[in-house]
C-alpha positions in Angstrom: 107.3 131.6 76.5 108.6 128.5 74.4 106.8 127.6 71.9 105.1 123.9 73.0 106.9 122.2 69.6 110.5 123.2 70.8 110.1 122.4 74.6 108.7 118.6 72.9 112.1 118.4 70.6 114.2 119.6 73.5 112.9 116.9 75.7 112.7 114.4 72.9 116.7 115.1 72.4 117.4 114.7 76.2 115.6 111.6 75.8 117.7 110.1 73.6 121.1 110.9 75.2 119.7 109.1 77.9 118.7 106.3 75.8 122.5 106.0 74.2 124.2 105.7 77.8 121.8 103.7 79.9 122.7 99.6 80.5 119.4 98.8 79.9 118.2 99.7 76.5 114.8 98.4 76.5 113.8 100.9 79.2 110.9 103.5 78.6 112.8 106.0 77.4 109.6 108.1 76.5 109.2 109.3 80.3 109.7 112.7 80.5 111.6 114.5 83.5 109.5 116.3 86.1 111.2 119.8 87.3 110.0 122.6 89.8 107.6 120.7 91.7 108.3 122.5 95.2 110.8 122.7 97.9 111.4 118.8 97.4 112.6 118.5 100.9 113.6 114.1 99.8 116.0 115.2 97.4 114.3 113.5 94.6 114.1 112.7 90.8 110.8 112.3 89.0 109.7 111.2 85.8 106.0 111.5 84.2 103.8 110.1 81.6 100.7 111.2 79.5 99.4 109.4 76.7 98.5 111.0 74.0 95.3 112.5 73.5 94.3 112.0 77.5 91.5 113.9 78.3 91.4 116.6 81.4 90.2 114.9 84.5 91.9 111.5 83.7 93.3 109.7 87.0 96.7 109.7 87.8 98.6 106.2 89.0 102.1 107.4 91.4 104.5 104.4 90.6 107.4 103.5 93.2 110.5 101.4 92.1 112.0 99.0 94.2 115.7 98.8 95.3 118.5 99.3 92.5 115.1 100.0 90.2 115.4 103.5 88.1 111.7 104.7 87.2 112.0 104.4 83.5 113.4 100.2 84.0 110.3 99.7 86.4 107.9 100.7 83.8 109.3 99.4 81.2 108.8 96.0 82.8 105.7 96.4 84.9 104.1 97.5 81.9 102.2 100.5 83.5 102.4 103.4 80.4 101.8 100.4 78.4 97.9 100.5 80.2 98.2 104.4 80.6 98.0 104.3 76.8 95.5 101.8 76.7 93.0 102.9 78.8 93.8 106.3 79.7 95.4 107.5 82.6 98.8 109.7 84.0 101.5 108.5 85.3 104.1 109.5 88.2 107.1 107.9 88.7 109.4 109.1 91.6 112.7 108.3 91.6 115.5 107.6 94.2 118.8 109.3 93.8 122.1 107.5 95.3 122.7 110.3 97.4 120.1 109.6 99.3 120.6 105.8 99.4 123.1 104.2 97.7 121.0 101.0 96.5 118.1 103.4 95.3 115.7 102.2 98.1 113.4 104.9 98.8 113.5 105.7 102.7 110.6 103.9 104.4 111.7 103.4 107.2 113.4 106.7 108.6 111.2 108.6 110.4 111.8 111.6 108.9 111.0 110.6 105.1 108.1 108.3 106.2 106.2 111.5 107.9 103.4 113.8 106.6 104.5 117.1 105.6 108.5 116.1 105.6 111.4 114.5 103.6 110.7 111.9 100.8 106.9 111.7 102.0 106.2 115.5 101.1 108.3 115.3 98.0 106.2 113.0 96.7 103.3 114.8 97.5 104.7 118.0 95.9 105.2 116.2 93.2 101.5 115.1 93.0 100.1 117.8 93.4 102.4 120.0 91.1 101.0 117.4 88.0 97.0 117.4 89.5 97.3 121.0 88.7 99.3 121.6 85.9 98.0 119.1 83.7 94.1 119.1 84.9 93.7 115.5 86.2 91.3 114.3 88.5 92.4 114.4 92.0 89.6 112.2 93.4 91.3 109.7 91.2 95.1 109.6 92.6 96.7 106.2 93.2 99.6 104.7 94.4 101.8 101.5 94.0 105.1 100.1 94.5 107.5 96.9 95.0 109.4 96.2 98.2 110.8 99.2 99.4 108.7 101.3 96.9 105.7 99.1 98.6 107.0 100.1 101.8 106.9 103.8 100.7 103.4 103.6 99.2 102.4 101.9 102.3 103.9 105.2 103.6 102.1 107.5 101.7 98.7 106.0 102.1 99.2 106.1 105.9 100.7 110.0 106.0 98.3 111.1 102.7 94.8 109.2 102.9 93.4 112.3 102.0 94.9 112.6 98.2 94.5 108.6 97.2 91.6 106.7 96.0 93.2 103.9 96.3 97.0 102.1 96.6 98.6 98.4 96.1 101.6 97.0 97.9 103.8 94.9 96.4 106.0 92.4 98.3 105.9 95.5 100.7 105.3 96.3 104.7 102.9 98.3 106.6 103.6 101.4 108.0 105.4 102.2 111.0 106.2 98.5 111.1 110.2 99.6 111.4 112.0 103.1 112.5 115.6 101.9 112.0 118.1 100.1 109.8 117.9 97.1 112.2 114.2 97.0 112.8 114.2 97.3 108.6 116.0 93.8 108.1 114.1 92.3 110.9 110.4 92.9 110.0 111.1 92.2 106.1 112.6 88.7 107.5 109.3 88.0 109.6 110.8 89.1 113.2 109.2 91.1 115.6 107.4 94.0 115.2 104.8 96.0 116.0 100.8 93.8 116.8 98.2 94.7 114.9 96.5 97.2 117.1 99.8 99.1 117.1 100.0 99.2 113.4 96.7 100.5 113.7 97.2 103.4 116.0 100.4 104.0 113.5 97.6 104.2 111.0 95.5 106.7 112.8 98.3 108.7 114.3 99.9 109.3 110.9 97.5 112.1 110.1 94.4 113.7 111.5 92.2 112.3 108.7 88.4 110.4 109.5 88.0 109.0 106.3 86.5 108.2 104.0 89.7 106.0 103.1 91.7 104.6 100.1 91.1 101.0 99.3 94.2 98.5 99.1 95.6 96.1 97.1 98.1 93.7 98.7 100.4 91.3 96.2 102.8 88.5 97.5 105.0 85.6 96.3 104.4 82.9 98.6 107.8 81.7 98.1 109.2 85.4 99.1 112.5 85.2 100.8 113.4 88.8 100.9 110.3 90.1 102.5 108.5 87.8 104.7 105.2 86.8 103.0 103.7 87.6 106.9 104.1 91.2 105.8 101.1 91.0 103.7 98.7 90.0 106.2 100.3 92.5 108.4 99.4 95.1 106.2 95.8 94.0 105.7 95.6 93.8 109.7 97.0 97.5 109.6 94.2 98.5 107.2 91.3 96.0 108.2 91.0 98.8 111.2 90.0 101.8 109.8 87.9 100.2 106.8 86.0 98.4 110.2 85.9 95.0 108.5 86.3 91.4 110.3 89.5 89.4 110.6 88.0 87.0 108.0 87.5 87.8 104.5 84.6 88.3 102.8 85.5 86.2 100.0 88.1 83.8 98.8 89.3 82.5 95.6 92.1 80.4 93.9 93.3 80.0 90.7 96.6 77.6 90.0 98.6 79.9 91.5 96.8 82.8 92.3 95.0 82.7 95.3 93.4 85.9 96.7 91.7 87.1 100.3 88.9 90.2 99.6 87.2 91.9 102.3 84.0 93.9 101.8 82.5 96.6 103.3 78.6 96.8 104.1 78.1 98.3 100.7 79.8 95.3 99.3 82.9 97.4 97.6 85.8 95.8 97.9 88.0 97.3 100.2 91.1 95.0 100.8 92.2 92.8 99.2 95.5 90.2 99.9 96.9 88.6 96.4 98.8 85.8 97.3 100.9 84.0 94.4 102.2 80.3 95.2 105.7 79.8 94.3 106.8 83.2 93.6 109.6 84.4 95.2 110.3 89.0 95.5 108.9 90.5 92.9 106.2 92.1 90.7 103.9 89.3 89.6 103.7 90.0 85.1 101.9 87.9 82.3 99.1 89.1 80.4 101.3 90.3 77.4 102.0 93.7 79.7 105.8 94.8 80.8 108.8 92.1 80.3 110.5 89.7 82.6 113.5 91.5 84.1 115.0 91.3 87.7 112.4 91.3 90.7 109.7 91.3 87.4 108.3 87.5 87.4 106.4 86.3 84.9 104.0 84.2 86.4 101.2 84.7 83.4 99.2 87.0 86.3 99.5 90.8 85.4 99.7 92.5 88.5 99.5 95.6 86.8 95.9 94.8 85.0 94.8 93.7 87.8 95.3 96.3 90.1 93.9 99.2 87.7 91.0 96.4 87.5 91.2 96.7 91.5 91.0 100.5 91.3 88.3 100.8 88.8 90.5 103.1 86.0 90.3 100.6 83.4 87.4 101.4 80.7 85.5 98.1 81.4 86.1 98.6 85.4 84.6 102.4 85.2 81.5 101.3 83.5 80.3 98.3 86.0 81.2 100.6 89.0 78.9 103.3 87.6 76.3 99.8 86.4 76.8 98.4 90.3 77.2 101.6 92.3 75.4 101.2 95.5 71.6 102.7 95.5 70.7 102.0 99.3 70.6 104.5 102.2 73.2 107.3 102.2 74.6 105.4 105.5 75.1 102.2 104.1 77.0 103.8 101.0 80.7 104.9 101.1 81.4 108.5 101.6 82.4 110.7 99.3 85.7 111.5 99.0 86.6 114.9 100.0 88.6 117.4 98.2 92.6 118.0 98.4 93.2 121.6 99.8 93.5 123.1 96.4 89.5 123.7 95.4 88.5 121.7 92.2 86.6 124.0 90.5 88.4 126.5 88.2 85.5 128.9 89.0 86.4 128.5 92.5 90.0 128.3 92.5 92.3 131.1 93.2 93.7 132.9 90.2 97.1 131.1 90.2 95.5 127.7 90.5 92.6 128.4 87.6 95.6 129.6 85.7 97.3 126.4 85.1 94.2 124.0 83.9 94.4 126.5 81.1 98.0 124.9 80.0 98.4 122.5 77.2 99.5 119.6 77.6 103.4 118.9 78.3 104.2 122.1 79.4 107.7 122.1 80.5 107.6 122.9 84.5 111.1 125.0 84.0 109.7 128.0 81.7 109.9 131.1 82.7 107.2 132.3 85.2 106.2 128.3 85.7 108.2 127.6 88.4 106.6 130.8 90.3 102.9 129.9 89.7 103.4 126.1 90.6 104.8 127.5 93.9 102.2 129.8 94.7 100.3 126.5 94.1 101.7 124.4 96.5 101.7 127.2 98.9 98.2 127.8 98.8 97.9 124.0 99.2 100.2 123.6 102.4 102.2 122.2 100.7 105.3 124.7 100.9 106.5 127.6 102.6 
């Protein structure tokens, strides 16, 4: 096998060509190219991220770009390894190819790339899975996020996977199931038609054959949004407000010059959904707080969505510690269930041989080594996840 030093300088030195021939050269250009993560039925690309130093069983945050977005421009402006460094977490970024679609949307609303266990939907989930694994993190801890179309997809995932995230965010996105065609695409992001809410909610429950417990959602906006209806966001909350059994209204409300933002509850008083609306801002990812950089569909509005979402999640440092400080101590009934394991087991002790194997691997293993590609497989068979 490669020694670890040579696969870093061989990657290092791809990096760089890349660097010399992109248009855009302020770009994170330390993402590293994810290979051999399964049948990848989509047809995509994906990049990855791990700060230095991260410990086993940090979370990992699954990052969507939006239309004519590459992975490495998105997080160069949404700031995200920026706060993977900071605080501690992986990253996933997968990425559209033109083949696929020509302005680099991913495919949220064809059926068969929005559907558990096929296309773009399982690609991605190969693709989580393949990093859980190899690189030890925390699958309790899995999110997703995404702007516009890359909303629409996380929406997507969160509706077809409940099972694998904690917790997701939609940006300037639409719920899922909400459109099937090209047409019905155009239409729903400019307000028309579409599905009522107990329809998006059956879409919800019909996706997969999950019960719950289910991920918590974060829902971001610009008021002033002429691409994608603002209406999309409260569809989305509508389409979620269902299985988290919460009222119409909000728990709690609050506004801030801009930044006004709907939360819902549940009984245990966790925050469950929540709607960030910001005033003025037209299709884009809401930035300011010092993290990411201004750049097409990236406003800065001095609001770091980014932060705030983490924050949302509870993967920031000072987020982790008042969840543990406030965790609920009333009845078992009243308190949120636990989440329940992915189909790979979480124990090394009690995971199959091939799956044990790879939390032994040090960090930035190169998935294309000989005899990698064969034990990732067995993985993602054993998980379902392949044939």
């Amino acid at each position: 096998m490669r020694k670890i030093s040579d696969t870093i300088a061989r990657l290092a030195a791809l990096q760089a060509r890349h660097a010399a021939h992109t248009a855009n050269h302020n770009v994170s250009h330390h993402l590293q190219t994810l290979t051999n993560f399964g049948a990848n039925p989509g047809a995509l690309g994906a990049k990855f991220c791990l700060p230095t130093d991260l410990p086993k069983g940090a979370p990992l945050v699954v990052v969507l770009h939006g239309c004519t977005q590459t992975a490495a421009a998105y997080d160069h402006h949404s700031g995200w390894s920026q706060l993977a460094a900071e605080t501690g977490f992986a990253l996933l970024f997968p990425e559209q190819q033109q083949a696929n679609n020509p302005n680099l949307c991913f495919n949220w609303f064809q059926p068969g790339d929005a559907k558990r266990g096929s296309g773009e939907a399982l690609s991605i989930r190969q693709m989580i899975e393949t990093v859980v694994i190899t690189h030890g993190l925390d699958r309790k801890r899995v999110f997703i996020t995404g702007l516009s179309a890359g909303g629409a997809m996380a929406a997507a995932m969160l509706a077809t996977y409940p099972d694998v995230f904690a917790g997701g965010a939609i940006i300037a996105g639409l719920p899922h199931g909400s459109a099937k065609t090209i047409p019905e695409a155009f239409d729903r992001m400019r307000g028309h038609g579409g599905p009522s809410e107990q329809d998006l909610q059956l879409a919800l429950r019909g996706a997969s054959d999950h019960r719950g417990p289910w991920p918590r959602i974060s829902i971001w906006h610009g008021a002033a949004d002429c691409t994608v209806s603002p209406s999309n966001a409260e569809a989305i909350a509508g389409q979620w407000r269902g299985v988290h059994r919460l009222e119409k209204a909000p728990t709690h409300l609050d506004a801030a010059g801009q930044h006004s933002k709907q939360v819902w509850h549940d009984r245990a008083g966790e925050a469950m959904i929540e709607v960030n609306m910001i005033a003025g801002m037209g299709h884009g990812t809401p930035l300011g707080d010092g993290l990411g950089a201004p750049g097409p569909y990236m406003i800065e509005v001095g609001i770091s969505s980014t932060r705030k979402i983490a924050q949302f999640w509870g993967i920031t440092a000072a987020e982790e510690r008042a969840s543990r400080k406030s965790r609920p101590h009333g009845p078992a009934s009243q308190r949120p269930l636990p989440r329940s394991p992915a189909p790979a087991m979480e124990s090394a002790k009690t995971k199959p041989p091939h799956l044990a194997a790879l939390h032994e691997f040090p960090r930035h293993v190169e998935s294309g080594q000989p005899g990698v590609k064969k034990i990732i497989e067995d993985a993602l068979r054993a998980a379902g996840l392949m044939r």
